[in-house]
N, C-alpha and C positions, 0 to 999 in steps of 0.2 A: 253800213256807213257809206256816205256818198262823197266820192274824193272830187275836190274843185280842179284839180288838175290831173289831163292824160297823162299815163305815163305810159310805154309800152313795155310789154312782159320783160323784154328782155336788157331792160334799163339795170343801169350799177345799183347796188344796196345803197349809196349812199342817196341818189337821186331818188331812191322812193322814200327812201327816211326824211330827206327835205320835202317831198310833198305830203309824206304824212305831219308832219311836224307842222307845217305850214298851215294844213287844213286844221288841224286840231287848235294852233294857234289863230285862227278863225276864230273860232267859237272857244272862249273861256269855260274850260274844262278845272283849273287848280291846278294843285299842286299836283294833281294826279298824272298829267299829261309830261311834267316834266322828269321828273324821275325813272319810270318807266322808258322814256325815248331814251334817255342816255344807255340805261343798261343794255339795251336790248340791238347792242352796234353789231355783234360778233353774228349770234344767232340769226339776226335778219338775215344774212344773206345765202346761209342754209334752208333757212325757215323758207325762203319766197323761190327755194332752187326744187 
């Protein structure tokens, strides 16, 4: 996956959430893109730690 915008490593969960959200909202992906981001608030920021 090619993200349109830098983020660097040590950026907040929410800030990579808005550039994944961002990029995926690029390109219409469905319904698929939007339910998945919401849930996935808490574990992001384990997940990317």
């Amino acid at each position: 996956m090619t993200r349109t915008v830098a983020v660097p490593r040590n950026a907040p969960a929410h800030v990579l959430a808005l550039a994944r959200v961002r990029s995926l909202a690029a390109r219409p992906v469905g319904p698929f893109r939007v339910v998945p981001a919401r849930r996935r608030t808490q574990p992001f920021s384990i997940h990317h730690q």
